[in-house]
C-alpha positions in Angstrom: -103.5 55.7 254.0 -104.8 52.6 253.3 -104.1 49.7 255.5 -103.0 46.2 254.0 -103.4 43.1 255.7 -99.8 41.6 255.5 -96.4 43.1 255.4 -95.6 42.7 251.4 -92.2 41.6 250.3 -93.2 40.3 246.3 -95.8 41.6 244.0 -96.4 39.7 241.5 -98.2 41.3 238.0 -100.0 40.2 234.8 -98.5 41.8 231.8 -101.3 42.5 229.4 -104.2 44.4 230.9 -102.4 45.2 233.9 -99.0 46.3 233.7 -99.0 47.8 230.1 -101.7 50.0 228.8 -104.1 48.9 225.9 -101.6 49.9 223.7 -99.4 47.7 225.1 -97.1 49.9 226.6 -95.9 50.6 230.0 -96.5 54.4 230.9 -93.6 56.5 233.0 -95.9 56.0 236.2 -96.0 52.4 236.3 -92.1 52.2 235.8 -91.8 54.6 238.9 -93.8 52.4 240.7 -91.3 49.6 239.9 -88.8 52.0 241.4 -90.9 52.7 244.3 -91.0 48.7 245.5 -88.0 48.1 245.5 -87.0 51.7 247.4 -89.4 49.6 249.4 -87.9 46.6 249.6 -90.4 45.3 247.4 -89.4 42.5 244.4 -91.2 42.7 241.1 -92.3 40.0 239.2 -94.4 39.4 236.4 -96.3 36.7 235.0 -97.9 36.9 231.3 -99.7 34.6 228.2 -97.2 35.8 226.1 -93.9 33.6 225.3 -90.3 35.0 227.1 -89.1 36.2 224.0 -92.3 38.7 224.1 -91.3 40.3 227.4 -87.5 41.2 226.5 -88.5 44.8 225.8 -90.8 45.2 229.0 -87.5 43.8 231.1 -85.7 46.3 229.8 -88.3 49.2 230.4 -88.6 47.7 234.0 -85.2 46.7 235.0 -86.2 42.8 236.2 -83.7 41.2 237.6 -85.8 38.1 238.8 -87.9 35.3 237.7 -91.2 35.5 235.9 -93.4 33.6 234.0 -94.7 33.2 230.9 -96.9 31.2 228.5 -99.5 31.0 230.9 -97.4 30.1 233.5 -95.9 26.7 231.5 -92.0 28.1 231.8 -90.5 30.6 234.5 -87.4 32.0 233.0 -84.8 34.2 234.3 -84.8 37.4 232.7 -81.9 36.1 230.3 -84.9 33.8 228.9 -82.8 30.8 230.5 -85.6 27.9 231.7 -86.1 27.5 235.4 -89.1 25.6 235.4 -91.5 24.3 232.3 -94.4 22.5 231.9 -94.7 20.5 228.7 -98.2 19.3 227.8 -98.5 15.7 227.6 -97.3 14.6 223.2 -101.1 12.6 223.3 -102.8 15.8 224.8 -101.0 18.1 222.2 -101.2 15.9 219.4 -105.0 16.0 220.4 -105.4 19.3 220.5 -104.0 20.4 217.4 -106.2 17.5 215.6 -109.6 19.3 217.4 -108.5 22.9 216.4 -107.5 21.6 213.0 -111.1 19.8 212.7 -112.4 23.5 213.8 -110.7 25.5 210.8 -108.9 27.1 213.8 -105.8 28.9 212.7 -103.1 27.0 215.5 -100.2 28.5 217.3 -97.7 26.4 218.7 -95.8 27.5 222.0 -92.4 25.7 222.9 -89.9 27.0 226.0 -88.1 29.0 223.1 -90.2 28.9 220.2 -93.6 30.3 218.5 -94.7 28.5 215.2 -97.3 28.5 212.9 -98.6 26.9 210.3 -98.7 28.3 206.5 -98.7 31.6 205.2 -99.2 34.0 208.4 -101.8 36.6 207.9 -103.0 39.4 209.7 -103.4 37.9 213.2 -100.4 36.7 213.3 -99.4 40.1 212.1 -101.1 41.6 215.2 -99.3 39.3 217.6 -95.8 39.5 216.3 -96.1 43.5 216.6 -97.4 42.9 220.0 -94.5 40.6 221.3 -92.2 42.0 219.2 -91.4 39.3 217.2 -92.3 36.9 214.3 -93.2 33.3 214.5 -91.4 30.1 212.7 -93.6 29.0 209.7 -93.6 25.2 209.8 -95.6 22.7 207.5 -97.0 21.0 210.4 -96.2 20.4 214.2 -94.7 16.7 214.1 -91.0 18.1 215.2 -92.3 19.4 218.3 -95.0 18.1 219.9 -93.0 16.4 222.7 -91.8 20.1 224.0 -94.9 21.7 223.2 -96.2 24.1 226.1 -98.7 25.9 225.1 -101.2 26.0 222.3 -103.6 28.8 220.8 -106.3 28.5 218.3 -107.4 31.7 217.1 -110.6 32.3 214.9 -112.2 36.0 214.7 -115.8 34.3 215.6 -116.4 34.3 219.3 -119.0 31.8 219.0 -116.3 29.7 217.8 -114.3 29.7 220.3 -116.8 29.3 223.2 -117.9 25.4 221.2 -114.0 25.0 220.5 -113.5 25.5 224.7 -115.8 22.7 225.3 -115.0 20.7 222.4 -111.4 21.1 223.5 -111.9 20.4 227.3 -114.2 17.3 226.5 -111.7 15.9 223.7 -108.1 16.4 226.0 -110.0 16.4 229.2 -108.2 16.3 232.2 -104.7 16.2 230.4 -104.8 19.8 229.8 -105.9 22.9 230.9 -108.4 25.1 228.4 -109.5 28.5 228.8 -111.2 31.4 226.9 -112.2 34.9 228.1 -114.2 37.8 226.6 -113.8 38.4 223.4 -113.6 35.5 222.5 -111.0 35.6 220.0 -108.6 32.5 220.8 -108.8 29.2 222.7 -105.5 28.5 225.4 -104.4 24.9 226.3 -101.7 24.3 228.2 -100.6 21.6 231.2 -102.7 22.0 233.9 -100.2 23.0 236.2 -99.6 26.3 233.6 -101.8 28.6 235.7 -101.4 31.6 237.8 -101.9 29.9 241.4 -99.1 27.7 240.7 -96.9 30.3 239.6 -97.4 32.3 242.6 -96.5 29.1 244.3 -93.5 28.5 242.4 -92.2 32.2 242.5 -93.1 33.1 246.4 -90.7 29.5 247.0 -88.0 31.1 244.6 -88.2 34.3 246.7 -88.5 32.8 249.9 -91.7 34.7 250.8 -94.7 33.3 252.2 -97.9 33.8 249.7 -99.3 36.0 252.7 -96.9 38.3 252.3 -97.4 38.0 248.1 -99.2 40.9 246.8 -101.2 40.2 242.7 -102.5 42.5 240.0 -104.3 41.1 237.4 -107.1 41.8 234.7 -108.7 38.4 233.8 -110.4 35.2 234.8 -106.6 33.2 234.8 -105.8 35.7 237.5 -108.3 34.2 239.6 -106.0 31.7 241.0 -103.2 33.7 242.3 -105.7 36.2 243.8 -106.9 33.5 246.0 -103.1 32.4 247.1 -101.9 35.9 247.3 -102.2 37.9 251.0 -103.5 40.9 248.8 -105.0 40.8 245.7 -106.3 43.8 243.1 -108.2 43.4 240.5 -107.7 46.3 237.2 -111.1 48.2 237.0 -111.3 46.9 233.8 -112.0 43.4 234.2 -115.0 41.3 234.8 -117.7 41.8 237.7 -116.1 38.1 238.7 -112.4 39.1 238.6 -113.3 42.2 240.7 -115.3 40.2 243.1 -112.2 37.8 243.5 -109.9 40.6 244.6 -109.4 42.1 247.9 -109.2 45.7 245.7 -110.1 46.8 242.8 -108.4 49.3 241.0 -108.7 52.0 237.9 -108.3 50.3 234.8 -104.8 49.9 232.7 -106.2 53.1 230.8 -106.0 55.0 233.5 -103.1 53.8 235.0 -104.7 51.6 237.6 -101.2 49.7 238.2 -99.6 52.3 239.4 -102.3 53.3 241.7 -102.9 49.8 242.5 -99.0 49.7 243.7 -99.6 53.4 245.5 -102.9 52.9 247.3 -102.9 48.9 248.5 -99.2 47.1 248.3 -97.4 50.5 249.9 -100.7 51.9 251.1 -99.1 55.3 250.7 -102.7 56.4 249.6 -101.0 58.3 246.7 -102.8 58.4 243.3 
């Protein structure tokens, strides 16, 4: 068995990386470890990059019946999609951003409470996306209509070195108004509000719960998990991940191949010591 330092109540999981497998599907262990919480006592709840409308399937799969995040953290929805909580950007800081992304040839996705858009023809990466969130974007000549509700922007390009200039570019052009990020492979560039990140959500989500963030439990994969490991009273880390995400976590687990949430859930928020 292996011994956890607080009593968990909430366990909170990224989506991507973590929950689903790199096909982007949860398998039949991971949703009996769902089951297995809350047999437990345990509530699930998830938080994700992806917009709501992107999580209606995994819902579903899961049976959610509480809050969760999305885009980033910017909105918590219920699992209806209804808005709880959302965190526009600033209209200067979005207006700003789309102008640097548009200066960097950067194909630009637009992120609303209950809307994805994009500019122009899509083409295959937005083809990618829409089959990973299961739905298609609004094609718009430009992004005047909805700048004032925008909460989260992407800028994709398919050259890593790209994106690593646009992050700084980005981050030196919006500056504190926004938050940037950009993780291995380097395909896309994330801005959002600076209060769209995970340690906020955890905040945000423990207080809906009326739990205190010791007795919080987080999965996650990447570098935006960071956050809400360091809030959380445990925290794991998918094998998967970076030598810096790992060495953030209180655990690390087998990666989302290899169905490390479901051991993750087993071995160190139920500390059953079950594979």
């Amino acid at each position: 068995m292996t011994e956890t330092p607080h009593a968990i109540r909430l366990l909170l999981a990224d989506v991507d990386g973590t929950i689903l497998t790199p096909d982007h599907t949860p398998t039949p262990q991971t949703v009996a470890a769902v089951q297995r919480l809350r047999d437990a006592d345990i509530a699930v709840t998830l938080t994700t990059g992806r917009p709501p409308q992107g999580l209606t399937s995994l819902i579903r799969a899961l049976d959610l019946t509480d809050p969760l995040a999305a885009l980033s953290g910017g909105v918590i929805v219920r699992p209806d999609l209804d808005v709880i909580i959302e965190h526009r950007m600033e209209f200067s800081a979005a207006e700003t951003a789309v102008a640097v992304l548009t200066g960097g040839a950067f194909d630009i996705w637009v992120y609303t409470a209950d809307q994805w858009l994009v500019r122009g023809a899509p083409g295959p990466r937005v083809d990618r996306e829409a089959a990973i969130v299961g739905f298609h974007p609004t094609v718009v000549e430009n992004f005047d209509a909805v700048l004032s509700r925008v909460v989260k922007i992407v800028g994709v390009s398919d050259d890593p070195l790209a994106v690593v200039r646009m992050t700084a570019e980005a981050r030196r052009r919006c500056g504190r108004r926004v938050l940037v990020t950009s993780e291995p492979p380097y395909t896309a560039v994330e801005i959002t509000d600076p209060l769209a990140n995970t340690g906020e959500v955890l905040m945000a989500l423990a207080d809906a719960f009326d739990v205190p963030v010791e007795q919080v439990a987080t999965i996650g994969a990447s570098a935006v998990d960071v956050p809400m490991f360091e809030a959380s009273g445990v925290s794991v880390a998918m094998g998967q991940a970076s030598a810096e995400v790992r060495g953030a976590a209180s655990f690390v687990a087998p990666s989302n191949a290899d169905d490390g949430f479901a051991v993750a859930v087993e071995r160190f928020v139920l500390g059953t010591g079950a594979a």
